[in-house]
VOBA-1610 file (N, C-alpha, C; in pm, whole numbers, padded with zeros to 5 digits, always signed):
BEGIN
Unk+09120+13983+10152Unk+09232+13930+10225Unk+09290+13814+10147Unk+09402+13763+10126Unk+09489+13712+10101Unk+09436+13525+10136Unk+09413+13428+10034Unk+09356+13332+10046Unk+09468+13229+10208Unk+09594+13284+10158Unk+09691+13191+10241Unk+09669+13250+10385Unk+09649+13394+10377Unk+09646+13428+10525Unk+09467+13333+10573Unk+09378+13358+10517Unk+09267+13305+10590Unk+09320+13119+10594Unk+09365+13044+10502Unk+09423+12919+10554Unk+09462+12931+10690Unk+09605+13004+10738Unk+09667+12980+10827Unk+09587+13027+10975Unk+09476+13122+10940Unk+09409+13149+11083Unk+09279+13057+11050Unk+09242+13001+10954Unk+09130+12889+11004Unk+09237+12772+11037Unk+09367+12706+10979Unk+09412+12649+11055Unk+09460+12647+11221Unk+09458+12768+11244Unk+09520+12813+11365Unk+09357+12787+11476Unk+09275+12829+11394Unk+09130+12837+11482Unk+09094+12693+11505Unk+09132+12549+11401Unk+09084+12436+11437Unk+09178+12404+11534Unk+09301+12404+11547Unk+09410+12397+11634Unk+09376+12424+11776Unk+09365+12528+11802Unk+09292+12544+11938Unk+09151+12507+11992Unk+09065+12529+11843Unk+08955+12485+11914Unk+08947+12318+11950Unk+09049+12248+11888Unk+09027+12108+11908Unk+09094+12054+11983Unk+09205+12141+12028Unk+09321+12135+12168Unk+09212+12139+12311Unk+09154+12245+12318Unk+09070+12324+12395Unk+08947+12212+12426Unk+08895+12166+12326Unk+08783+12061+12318Unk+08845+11877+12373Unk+08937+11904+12358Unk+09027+11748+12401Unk+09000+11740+12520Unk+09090+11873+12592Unk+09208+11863+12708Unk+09140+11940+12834Unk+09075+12032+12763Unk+09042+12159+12863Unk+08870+12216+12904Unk+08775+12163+12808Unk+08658+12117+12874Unk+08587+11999+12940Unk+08512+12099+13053Unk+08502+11986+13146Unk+08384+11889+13119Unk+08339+12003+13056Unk+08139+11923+13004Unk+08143+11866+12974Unk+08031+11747+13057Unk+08004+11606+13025Unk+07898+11578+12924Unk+07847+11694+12838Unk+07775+11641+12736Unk+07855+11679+12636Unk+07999+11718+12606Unk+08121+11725+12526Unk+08164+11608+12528Unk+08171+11487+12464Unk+08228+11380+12437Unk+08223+11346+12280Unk+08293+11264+12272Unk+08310+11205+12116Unk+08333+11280+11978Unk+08376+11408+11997Unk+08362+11536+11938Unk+08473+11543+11845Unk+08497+11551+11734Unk+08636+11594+11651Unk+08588+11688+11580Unk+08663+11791+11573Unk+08689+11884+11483Unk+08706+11854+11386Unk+08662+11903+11263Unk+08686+11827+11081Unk+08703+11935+10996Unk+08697+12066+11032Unk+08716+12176+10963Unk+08717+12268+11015Unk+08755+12409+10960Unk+08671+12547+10975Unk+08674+12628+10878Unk+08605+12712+10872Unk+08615+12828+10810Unk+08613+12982+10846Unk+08704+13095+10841Unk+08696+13219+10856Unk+08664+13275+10718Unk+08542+13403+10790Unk+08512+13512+10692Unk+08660+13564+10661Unk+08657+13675+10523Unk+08755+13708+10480Unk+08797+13827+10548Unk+08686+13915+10659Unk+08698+13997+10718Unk+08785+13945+10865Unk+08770+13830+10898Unk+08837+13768+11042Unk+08722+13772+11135Unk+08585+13826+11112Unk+08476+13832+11209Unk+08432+13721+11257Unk+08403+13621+11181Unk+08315+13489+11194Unk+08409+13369+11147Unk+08345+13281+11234Unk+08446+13127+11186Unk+08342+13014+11237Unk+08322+12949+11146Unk+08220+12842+11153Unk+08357+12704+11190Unk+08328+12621+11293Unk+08399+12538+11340Unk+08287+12459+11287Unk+08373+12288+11241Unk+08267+12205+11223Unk+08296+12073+11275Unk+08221+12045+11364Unk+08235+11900+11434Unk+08176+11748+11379Unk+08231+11668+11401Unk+08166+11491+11376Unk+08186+11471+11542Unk+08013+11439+11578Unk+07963+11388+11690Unk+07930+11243+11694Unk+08001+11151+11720Unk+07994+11003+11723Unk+07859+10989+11835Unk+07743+10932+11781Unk+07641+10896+11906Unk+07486+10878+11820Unk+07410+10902+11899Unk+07271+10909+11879Unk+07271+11049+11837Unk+07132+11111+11721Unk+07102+11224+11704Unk+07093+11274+11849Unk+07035+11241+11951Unk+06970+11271+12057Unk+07124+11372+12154Unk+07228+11248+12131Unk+07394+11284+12184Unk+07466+11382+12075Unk+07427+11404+11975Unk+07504+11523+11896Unk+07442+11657+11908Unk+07242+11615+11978Unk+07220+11746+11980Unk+07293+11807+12087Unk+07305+11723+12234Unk+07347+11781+12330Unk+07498+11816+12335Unk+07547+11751+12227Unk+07682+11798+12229Unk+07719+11906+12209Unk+07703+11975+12084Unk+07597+12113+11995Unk+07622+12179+12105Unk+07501+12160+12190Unk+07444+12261+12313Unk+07560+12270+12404Unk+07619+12202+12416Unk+07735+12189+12520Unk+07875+12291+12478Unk+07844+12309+12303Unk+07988+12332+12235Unk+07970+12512+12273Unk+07782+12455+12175Unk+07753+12593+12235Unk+07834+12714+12372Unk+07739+12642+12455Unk+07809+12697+12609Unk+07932+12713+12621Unk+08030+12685+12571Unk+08177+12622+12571Unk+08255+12753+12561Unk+08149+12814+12384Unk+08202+12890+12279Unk+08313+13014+12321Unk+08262+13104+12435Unk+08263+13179+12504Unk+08489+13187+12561Unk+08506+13016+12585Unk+08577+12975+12701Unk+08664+12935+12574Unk+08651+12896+12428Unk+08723+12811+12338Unk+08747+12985+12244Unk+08661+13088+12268Unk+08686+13226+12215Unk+08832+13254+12319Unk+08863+13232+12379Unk+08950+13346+12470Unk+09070+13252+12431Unk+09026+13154+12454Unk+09156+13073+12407Unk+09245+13111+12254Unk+09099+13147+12174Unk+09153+13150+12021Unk+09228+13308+12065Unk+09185+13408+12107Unk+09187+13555+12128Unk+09401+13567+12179Unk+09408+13416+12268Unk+09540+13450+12307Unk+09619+13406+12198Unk+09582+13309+12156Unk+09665+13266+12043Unk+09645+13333+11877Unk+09545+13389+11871Unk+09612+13481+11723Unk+09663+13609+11728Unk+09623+13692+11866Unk+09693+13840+11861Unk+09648+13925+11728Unk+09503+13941+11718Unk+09472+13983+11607Unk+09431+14119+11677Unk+09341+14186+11543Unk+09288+14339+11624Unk+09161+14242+11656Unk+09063+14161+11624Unk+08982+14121+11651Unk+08937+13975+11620Unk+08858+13885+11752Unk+08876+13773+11774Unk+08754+13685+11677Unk+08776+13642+11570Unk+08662+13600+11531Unk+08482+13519+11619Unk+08426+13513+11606Unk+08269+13519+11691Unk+08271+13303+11587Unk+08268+13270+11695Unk+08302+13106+11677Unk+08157+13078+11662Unk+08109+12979+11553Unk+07984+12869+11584Unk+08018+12713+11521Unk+07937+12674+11603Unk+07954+12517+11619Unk+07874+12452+11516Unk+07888+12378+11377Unk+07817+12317+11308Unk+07835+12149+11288Unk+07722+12066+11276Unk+07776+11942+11296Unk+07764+11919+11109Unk+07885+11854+11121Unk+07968+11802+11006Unk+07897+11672+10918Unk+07848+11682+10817Unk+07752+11543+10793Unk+07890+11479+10726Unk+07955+11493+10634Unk+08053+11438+10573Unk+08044+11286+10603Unk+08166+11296+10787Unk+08141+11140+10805Unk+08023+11119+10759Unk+07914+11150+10824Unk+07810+11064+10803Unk+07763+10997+10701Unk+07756+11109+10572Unk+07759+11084+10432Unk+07865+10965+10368Unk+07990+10960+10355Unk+08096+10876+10348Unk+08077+10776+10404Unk+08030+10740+10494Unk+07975+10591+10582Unk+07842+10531+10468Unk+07785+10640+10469Unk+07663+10610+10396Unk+07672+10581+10284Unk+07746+10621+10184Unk+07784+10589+10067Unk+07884+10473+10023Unk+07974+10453+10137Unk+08058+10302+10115Unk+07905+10225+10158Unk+07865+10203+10236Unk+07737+10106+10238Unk+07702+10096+10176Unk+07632+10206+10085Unk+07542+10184+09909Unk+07610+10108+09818Unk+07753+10133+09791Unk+07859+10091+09726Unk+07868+09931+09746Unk+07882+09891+09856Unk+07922+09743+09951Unk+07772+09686+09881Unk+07679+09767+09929Unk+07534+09653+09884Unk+07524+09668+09704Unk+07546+09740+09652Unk+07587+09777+09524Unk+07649+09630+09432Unk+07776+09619+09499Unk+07897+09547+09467Unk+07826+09379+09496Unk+07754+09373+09631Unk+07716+09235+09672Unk+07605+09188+09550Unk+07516+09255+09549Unk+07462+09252+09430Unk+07443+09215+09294Unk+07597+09323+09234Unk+07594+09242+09124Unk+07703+09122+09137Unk+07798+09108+09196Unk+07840+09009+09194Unk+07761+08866+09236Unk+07803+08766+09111Unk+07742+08670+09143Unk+07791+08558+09291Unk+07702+08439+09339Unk+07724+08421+09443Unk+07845+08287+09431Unk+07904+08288+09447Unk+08036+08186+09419Unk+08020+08042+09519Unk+07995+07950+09421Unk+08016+07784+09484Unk+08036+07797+09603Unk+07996+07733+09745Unk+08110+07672+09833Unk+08191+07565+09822Unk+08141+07440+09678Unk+08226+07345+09671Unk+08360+07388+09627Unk+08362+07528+09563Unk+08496+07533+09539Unk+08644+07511+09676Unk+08540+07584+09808Unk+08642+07595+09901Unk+08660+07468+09937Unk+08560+07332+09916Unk+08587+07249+10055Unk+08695+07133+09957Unk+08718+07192+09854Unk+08818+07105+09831Unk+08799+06996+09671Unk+08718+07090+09597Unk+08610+06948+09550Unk+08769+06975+09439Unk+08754+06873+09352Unk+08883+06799+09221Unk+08979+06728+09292Unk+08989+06711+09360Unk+09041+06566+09449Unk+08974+06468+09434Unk+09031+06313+09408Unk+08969+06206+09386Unk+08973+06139+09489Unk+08875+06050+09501Unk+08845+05965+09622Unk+08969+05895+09651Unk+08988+05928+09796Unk+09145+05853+09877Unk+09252+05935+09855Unk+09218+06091+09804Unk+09368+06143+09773Unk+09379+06259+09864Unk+09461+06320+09875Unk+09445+06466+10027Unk+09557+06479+09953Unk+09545+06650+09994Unk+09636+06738+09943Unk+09764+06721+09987Unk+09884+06725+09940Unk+10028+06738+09960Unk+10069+06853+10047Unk+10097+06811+10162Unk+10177+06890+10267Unk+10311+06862+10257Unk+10365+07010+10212Unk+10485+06976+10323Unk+10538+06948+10436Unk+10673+06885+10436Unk+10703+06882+10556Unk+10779+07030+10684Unk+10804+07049+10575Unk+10879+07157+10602Unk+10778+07298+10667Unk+10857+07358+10733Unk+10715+07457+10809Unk+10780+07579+10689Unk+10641+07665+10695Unk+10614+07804+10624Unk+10729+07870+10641Unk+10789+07962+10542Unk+10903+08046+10560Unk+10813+08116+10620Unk+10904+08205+10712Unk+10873+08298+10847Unk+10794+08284+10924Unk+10794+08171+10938Unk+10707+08127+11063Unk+10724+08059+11118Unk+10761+08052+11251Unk+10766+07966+11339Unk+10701+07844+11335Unk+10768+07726+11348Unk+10704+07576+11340Unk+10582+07585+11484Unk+10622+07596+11580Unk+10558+07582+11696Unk+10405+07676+11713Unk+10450+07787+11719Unk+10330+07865+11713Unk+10264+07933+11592Unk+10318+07939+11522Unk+10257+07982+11374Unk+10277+08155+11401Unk+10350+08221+11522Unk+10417+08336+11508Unk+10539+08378+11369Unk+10490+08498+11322Unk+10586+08571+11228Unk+10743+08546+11294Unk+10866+08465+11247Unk+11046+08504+11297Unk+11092+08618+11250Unk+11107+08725+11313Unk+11234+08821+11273Unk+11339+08771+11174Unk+11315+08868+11053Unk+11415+08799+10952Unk+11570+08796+10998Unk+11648+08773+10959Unk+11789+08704+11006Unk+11844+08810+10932Unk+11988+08874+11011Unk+12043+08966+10982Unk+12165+08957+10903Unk+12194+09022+10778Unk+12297+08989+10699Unk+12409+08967+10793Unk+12535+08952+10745Unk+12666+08933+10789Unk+12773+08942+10702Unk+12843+08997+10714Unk+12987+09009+10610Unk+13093+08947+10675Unk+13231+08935+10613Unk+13329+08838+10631Unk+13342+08874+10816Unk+13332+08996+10846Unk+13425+09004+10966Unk+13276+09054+11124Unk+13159+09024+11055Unk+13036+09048+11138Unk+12927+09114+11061Unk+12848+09216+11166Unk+12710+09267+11084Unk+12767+09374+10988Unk+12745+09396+10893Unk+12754+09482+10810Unk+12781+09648+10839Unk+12674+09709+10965Unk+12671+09822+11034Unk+12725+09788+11159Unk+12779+09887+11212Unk+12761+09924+11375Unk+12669+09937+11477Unk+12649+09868+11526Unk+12549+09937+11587Unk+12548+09895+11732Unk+12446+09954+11826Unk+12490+09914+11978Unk+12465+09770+12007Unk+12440+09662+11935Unk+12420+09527+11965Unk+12596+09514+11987Unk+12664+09587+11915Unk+12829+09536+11876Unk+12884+09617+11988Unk+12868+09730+12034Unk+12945+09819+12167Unk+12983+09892+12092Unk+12995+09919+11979Unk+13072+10063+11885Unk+12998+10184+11863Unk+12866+10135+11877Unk+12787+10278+11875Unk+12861+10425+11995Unk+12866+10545+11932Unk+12882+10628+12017Unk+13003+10668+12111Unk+13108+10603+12052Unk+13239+10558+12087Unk+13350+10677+12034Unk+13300+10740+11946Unk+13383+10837+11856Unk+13511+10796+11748Unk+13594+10868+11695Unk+13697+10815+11626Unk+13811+10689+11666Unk+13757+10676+11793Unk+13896+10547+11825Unk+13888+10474+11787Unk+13800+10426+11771Unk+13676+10293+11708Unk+13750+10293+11595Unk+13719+10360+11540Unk+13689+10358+11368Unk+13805+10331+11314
//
């Protein structure tokens, strides 16, 4: 079979199964569940769905078990929406990926802490200042920022000789048609 056609029905199979898994099961040991892939055989028989279960091993097994039970109810769903001669036979696999990728920026992070060496704190508190001298403040407050609260100002809107540059509904011309103009 045709590599693009199995794309568009394993796309079509995560589509529902993760619509179906949102919105439309009720099971309470179905929580925290995303869909992260699938795959269909090239025959259309089998499709391995693969989930990331946010929890304890203990909460991904039961989730599993839950998807399990589900399978049956997330099959009929897929069955209306591809209109095939036959409905692929769904299983539920949990997805290590996240897990792996979490695990490996960590190695990385303790990696990095490591070799980098550990940097002064006298640098932050100010040290090359001589006794009796403090840093030069302006008076003037921070561009874009508000003096008072230290909130971001909305930058200020151009203007040309005769107003804003565009139309727009702040002016009443929006949507007005050719009379305007």
């Amino acid at each position: 079979m045709k590599a693009h056609r199995l794309a568009r029905v394993a796309e079509a199979v995560r589509e529902v199964a993760s619509e179906t898994i949102l919105y439309e099961l009720q099971d309470p040991r179905v929580k925290m569940v995303t869909v992260t892939r699938t795959e269909v055989s090239g025959d259309l028989q089998h499709a391995k769905i693969y989930v990331s279960v946010m929890g304890t091993p203990k909460e991904q097994k039961l989730a599993l078990h839950g998807l399990k039970h589900a399978s049956g109810f997330i099959q009929a769903k897929l069955a209306r929406r591809l209109q095939t001669r036959f409905t692929p036979i769904i299983t539920f696999r949990l997805d290590q990926g996240v897990k792996n990728s979490i695990e490996m920026t960590r190695l990385i992070n303790e990696a990095l802490a490591q070799s980098a060496p550990a940097a002064p704190a006298a640098e932050d508190a100010g040290e090359g200042l001589e006794e009796g001298e403090e840093e030069e403040r302006s008076e003037a407050p921070e561009a874009g920022r508000d003096e008072k609260a230290g909130a971001p100002v909305p930058p200020a809107t151009e203007k040309g000789p005769t107003g804003p540059s565009r139309p727009g509904p702040a002016d009443g011309t929006a949507g007005r048609g050719p009379a305007n103009a």
